[in-house]
Backbone as JSON Lines, residues from 0, in Angstrom:
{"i":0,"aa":"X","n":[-36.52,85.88,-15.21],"ca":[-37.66,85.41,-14.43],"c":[-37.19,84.36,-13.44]}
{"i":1,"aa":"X","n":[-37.39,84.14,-12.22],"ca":[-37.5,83.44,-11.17],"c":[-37.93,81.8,-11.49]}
{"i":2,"aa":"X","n":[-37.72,81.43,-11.01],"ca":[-37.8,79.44,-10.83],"c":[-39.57,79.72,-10.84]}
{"i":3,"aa":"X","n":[-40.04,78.73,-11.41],"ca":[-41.67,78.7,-10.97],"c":[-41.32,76.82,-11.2]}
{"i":4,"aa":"X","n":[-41.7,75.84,-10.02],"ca":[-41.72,74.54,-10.44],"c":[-43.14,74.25,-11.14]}
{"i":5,"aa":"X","n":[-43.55,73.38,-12.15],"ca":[-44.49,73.13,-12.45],"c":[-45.4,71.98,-10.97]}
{"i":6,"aa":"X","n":[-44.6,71.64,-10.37],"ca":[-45.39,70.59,-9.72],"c":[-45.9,71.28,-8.57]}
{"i":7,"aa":"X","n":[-45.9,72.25,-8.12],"ca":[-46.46,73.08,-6.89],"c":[-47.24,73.78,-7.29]}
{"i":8,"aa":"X","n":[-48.24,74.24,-6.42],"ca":[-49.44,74.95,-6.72],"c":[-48.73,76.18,-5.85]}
{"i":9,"aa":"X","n":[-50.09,77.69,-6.26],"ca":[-49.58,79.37,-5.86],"c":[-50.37,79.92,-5.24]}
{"i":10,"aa":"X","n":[-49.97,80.64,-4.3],"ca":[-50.81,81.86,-4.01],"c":[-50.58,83.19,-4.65]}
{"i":11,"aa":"X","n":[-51.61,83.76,-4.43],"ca":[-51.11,85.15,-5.0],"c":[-50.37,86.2,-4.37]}
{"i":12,"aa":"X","n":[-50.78,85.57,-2.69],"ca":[-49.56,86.26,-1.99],"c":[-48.2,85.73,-1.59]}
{"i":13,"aa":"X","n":[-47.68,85.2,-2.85],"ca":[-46.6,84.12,-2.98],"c":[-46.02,83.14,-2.18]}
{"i":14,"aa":"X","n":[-46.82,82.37,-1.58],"ca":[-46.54,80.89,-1.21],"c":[-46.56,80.07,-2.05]}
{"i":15,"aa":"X","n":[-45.6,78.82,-1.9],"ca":[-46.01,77.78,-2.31],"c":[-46.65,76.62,-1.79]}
{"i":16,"aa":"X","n":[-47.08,75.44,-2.85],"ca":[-47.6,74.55,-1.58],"c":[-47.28,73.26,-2.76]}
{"i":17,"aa":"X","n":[-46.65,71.95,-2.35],"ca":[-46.47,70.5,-2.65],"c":[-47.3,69.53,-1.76]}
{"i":18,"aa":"X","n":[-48.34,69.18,-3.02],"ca":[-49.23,67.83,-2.51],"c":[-48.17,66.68,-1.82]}
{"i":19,"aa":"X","n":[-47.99,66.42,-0.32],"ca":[-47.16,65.33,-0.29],"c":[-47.75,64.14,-0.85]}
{"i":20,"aa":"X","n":[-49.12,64.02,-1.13],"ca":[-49.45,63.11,-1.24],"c":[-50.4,62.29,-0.41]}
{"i":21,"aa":"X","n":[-50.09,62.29,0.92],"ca":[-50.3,62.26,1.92],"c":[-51.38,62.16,3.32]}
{"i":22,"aa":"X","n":[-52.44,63.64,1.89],"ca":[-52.96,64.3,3.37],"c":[-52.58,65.53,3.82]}
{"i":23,"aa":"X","n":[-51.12,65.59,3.67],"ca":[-49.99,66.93,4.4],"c":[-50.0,67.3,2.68]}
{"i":24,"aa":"X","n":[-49.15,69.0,3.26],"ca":[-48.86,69.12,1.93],"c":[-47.58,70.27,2.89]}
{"i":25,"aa":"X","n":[-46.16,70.35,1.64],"ca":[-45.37,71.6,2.87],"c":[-45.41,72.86,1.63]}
{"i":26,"aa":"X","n":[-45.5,73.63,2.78],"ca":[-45.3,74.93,2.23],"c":[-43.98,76.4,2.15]}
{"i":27,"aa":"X","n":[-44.15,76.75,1.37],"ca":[-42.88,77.87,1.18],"c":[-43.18,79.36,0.77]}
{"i":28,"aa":"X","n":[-42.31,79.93,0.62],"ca":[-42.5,81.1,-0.28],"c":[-41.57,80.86,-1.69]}
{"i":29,"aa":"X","n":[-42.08,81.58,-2.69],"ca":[-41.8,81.34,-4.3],"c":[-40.26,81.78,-3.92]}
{"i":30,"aa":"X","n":[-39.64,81.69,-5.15],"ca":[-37.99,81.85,-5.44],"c":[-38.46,83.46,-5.57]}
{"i":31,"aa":"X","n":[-39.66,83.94,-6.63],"ca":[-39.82,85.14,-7.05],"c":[-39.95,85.88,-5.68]}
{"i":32,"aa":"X","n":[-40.81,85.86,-4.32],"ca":[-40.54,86.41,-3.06],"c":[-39.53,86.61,-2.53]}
{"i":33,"aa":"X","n":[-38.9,85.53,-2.66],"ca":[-37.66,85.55,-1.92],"c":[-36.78,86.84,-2.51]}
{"i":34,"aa":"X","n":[-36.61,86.83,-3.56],"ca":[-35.73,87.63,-4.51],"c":[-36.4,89.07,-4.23]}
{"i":35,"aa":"X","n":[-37.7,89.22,-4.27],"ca":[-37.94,90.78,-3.95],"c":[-37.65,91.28,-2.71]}
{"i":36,"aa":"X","n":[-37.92,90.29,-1.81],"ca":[-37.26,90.54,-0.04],"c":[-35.71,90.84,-0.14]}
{"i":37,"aa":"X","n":[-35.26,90.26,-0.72],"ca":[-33.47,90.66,-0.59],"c":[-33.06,89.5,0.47]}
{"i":38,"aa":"X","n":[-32.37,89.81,1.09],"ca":[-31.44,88.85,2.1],"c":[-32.19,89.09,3.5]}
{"i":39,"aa":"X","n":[-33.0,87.47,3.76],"ca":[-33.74,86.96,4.59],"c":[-32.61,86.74,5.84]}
{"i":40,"aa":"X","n":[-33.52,87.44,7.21],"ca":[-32.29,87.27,8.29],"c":[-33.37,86.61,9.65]}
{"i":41,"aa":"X","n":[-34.5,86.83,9.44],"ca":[-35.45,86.05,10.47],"c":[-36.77,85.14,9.77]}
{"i":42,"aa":"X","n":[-37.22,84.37,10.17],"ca":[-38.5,83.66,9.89],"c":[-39.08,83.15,11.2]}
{"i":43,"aa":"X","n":[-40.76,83.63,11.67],"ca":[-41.23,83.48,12.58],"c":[-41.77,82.26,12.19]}
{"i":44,"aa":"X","n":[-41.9,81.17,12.75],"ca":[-43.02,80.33,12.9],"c":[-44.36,79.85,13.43]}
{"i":45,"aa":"X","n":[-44.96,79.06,12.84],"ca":[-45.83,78.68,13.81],"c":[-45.62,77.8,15.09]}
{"i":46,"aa":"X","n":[-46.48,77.31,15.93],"ca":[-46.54,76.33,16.99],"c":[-46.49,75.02,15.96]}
{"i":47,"aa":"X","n":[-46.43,73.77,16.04],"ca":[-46.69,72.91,15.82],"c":[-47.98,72.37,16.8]}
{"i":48,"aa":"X","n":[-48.98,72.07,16.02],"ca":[-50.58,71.53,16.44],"c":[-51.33,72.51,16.17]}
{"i":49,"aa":"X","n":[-50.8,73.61,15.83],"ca":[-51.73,75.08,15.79],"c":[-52.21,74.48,14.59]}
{"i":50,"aa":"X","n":[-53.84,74.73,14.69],"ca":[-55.08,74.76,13.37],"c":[-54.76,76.29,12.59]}
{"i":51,"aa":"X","n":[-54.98,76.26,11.17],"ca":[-54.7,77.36,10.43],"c":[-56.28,77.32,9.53]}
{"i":52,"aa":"X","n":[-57.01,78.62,9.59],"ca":[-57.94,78.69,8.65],"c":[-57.43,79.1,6.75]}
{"i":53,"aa":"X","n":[-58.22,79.0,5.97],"ca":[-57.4,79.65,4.87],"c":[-57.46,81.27,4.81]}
{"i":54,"aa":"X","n":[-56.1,81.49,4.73],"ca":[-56.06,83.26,4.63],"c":[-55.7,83.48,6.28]}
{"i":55,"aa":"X","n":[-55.62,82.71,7.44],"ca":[-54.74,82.82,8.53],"c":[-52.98,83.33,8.14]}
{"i":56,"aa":"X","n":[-53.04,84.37,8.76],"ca":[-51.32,85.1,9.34],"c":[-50.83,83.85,9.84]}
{"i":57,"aa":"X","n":[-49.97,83.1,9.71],"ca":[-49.25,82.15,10.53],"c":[-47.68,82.61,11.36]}
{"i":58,"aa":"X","n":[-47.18,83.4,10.25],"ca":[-45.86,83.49,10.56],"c":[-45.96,84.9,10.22]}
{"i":59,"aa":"X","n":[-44.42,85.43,10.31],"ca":[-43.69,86.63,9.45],"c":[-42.25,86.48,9.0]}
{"i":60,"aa":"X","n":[-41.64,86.99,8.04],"ca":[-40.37,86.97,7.15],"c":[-39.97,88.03,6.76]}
{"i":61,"aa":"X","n":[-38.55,88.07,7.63],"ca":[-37.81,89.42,7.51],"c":[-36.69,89.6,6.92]}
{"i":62,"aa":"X","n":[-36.71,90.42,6.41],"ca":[-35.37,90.57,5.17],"c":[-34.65,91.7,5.8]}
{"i":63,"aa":"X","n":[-33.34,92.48,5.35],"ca":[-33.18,93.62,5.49],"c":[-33.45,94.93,4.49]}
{"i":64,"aa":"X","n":[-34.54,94.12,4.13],"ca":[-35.34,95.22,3.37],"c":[-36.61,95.66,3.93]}
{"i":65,"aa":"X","n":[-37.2,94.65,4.35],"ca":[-38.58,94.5,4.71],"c":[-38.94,93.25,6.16]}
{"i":66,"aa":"X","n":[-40.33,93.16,6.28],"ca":[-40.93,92.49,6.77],"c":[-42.54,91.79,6.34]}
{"i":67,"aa":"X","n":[-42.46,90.58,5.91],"ca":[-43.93,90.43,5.09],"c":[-44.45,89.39,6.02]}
{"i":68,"aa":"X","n":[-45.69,89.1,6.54],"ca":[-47.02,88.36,6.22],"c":[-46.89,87.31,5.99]}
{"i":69,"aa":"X","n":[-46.75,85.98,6.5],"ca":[-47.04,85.23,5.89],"c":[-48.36,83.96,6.02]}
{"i":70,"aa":"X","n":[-48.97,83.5,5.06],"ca":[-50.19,83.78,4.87],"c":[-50.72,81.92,4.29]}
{"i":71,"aa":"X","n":[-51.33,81.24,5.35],"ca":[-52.22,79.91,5.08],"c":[-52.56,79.71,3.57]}
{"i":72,"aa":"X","n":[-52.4,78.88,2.98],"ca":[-52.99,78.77,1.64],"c":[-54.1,78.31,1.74]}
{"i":73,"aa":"X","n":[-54.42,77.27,2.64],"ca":[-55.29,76.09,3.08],"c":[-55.25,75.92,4.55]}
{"i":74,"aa":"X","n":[-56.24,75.53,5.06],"ca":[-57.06,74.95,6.61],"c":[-56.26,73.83,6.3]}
{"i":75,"aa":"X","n":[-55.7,73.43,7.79],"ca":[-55.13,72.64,8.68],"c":[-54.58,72.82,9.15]}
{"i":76,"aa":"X","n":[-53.87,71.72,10.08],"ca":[-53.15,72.05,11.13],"c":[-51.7,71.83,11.12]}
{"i":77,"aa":"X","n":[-51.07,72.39,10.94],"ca":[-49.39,72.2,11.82],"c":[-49.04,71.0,12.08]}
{"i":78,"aa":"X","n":[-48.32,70.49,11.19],"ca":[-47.44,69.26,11.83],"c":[-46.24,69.26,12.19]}
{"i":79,"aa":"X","n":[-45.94,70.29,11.29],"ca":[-44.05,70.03,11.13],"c":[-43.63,71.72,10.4]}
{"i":80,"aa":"X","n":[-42.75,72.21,11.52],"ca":[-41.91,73.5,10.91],"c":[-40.31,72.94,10.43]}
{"i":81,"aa":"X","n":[-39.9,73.77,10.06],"ca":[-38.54,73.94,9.37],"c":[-37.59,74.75,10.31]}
{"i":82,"aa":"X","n":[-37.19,73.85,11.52],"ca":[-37.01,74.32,12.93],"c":[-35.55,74.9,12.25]}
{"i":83,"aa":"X","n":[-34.98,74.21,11.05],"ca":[-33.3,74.81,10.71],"c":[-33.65,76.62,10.57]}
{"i":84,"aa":"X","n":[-34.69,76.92,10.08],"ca":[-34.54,78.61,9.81],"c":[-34.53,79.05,10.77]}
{"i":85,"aa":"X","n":[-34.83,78.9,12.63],"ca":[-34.1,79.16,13.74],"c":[-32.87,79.94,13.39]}
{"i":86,"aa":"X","n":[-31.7,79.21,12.88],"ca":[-30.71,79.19,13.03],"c":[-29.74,79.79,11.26]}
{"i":87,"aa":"X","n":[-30.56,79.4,10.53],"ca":[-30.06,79.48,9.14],"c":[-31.16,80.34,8.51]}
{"i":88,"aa":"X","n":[-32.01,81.16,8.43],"ca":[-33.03,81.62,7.68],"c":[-33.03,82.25,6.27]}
{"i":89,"aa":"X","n":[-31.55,82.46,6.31],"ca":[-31.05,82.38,4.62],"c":[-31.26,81.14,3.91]}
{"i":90,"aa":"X","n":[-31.73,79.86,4.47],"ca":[-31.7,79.09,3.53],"c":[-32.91,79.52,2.82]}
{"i":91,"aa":"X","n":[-34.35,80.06,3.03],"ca":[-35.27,80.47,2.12],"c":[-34.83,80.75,0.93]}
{"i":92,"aa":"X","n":[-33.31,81.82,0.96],"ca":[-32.85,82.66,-0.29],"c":[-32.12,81.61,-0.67]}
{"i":93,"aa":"X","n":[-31.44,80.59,-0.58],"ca":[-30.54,79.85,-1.39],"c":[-31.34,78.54,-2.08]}
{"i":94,"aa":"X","n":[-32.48,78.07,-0.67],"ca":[-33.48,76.64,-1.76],"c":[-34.48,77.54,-1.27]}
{"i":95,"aa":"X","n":[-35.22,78.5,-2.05],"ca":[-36.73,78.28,-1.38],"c":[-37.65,77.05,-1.91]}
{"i":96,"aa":"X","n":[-37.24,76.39,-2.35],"ca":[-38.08,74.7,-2.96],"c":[-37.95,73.98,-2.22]}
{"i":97,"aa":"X","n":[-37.13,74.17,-1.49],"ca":[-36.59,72.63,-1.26],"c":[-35.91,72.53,0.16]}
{"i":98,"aa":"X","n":[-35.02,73.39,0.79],"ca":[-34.53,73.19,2.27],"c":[-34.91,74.31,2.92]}
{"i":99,"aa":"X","n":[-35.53,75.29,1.92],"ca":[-36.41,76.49,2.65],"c":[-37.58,76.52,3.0]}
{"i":100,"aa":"X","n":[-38.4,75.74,2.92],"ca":[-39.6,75.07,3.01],"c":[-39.86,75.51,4.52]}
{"i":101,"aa":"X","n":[-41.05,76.02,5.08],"ca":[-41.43,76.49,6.2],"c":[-42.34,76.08,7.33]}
{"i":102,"aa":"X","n":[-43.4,75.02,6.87],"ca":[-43.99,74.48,7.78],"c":[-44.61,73.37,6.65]}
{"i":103,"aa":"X","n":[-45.28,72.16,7.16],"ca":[-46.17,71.07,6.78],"c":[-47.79,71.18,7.38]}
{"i":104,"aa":"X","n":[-48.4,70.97,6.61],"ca":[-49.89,71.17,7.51],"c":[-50.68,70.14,7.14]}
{"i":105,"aa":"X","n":[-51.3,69.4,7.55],"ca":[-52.36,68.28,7.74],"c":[-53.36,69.24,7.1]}
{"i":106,"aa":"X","n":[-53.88,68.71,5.78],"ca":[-55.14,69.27,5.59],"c":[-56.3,68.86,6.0]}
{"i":107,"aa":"X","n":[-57.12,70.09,6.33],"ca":[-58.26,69.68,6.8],"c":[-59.15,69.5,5.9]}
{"i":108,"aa":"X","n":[-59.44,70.11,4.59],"ca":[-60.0,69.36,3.28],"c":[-58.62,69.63,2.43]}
{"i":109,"aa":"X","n":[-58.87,68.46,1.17],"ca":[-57.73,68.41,0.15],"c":[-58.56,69.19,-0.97]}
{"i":110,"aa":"X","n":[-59.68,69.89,-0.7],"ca":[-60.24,70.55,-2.63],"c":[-59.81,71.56,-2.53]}
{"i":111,"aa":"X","n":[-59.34,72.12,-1.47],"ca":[-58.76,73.47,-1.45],"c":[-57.63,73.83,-2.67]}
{"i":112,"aa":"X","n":[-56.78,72.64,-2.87],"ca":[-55.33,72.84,-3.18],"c":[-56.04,72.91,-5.33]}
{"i":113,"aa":"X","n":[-57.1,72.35,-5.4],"ca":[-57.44,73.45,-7.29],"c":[-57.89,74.28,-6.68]}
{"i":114,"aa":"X","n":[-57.93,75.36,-5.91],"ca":[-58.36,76.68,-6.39],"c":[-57.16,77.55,-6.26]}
{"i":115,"aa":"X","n":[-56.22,76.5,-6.12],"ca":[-54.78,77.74,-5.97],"c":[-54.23,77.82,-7.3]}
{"i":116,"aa":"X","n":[-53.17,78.72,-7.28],"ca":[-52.98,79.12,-9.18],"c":[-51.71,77.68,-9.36]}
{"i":117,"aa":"X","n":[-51.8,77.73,-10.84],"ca":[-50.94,76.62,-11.52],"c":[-49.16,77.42,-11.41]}
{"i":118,"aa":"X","n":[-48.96,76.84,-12.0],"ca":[-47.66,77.54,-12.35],"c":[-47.4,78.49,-13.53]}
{"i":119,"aa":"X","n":[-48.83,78.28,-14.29],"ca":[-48.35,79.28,-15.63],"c":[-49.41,80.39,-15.43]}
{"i":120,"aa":"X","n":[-50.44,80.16,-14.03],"ca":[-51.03,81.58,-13.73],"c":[-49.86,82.02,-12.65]}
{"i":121,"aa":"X","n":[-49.4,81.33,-11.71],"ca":[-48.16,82.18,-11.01],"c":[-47.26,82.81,-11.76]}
{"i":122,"aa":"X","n":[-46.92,82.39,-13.28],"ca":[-45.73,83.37,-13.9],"c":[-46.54,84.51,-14.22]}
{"i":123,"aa":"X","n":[-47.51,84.3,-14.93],"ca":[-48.52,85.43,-15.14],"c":[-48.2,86.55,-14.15]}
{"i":124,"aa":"X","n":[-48.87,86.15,-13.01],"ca":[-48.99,86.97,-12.0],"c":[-47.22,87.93,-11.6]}
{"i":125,"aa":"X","n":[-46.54,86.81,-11.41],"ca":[-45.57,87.05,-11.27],"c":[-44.58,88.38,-12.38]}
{"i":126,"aa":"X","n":[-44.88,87.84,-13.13],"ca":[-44.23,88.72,-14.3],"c":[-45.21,90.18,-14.32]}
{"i":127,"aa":"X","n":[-46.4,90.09,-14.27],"ca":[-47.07,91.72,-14.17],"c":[-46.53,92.43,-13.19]}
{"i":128,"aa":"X","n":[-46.35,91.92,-12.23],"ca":[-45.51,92.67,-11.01],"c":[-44.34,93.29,-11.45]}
{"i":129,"aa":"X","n":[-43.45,92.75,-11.81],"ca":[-42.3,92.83,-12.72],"c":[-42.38,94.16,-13.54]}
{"i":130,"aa":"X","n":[-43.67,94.3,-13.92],"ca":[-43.8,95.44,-15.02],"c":[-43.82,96.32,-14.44]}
């Protein structure tokens, strides 16, 4: 089974998301995504200032397997991308926690972030797939 951190919240269409604390929160895709994509060779971004509704297309992520969607967890706006996947977009596959991280967004409400799954409904989820 794939990394699931307990301190990040899930989507079901496998993002992650870390309360900075803040206000902001940054977001990723799971270790478990990454691993079904195979070897990541592009990542589109957003604008920085661009407003995101929840369930907004922001980006796309291309592997040489595929091409997926990638998908707002939460409303707000764009503060800050992960301008290194320009240039490196394999880092998704080597940290997706941590230096693979894809954009930051200013939330526009913070209640959004309980209705996303925990970490032991993301293994859930995660692992049925699996089956």
């Amino acid at each position: 089974m794939s990394s699931i951190p307990a301190n990040l919240r899930y989507t079901e269409s496998h993002e992650w998301v870390q309360d900075n604390g803040d206000g902001t929160v940054t977001i990723g895709i799971t270790d478990h995504a990454q691993q079904a994509l195979g070897d990541v060779v592009f990542v589109e971004l957003p604008e920085v200032g661009r407003s995101l509704d929840t369930g907004d297309e922001f980006g796309v992520i291309e592997s040489v397997k595929a091409a997926s969607d990638l998908y707002a967890p939460l409303a707000g706006e764009v503060v800050e991308i992960n301008e290194s996947l320009e240039d490196a977009p394999e880092t998704v596959n080597e940290s997706p926690y941590d230096d693979g991280w894809i954009l930051k967004l200013k939330l526009a409400d913070s209640t959004g972030l309980d209705d996303l799954l925990d970490a032991d409904a993301y293994t859930q989820r995660a692992e049925a797939e699996e089956d």
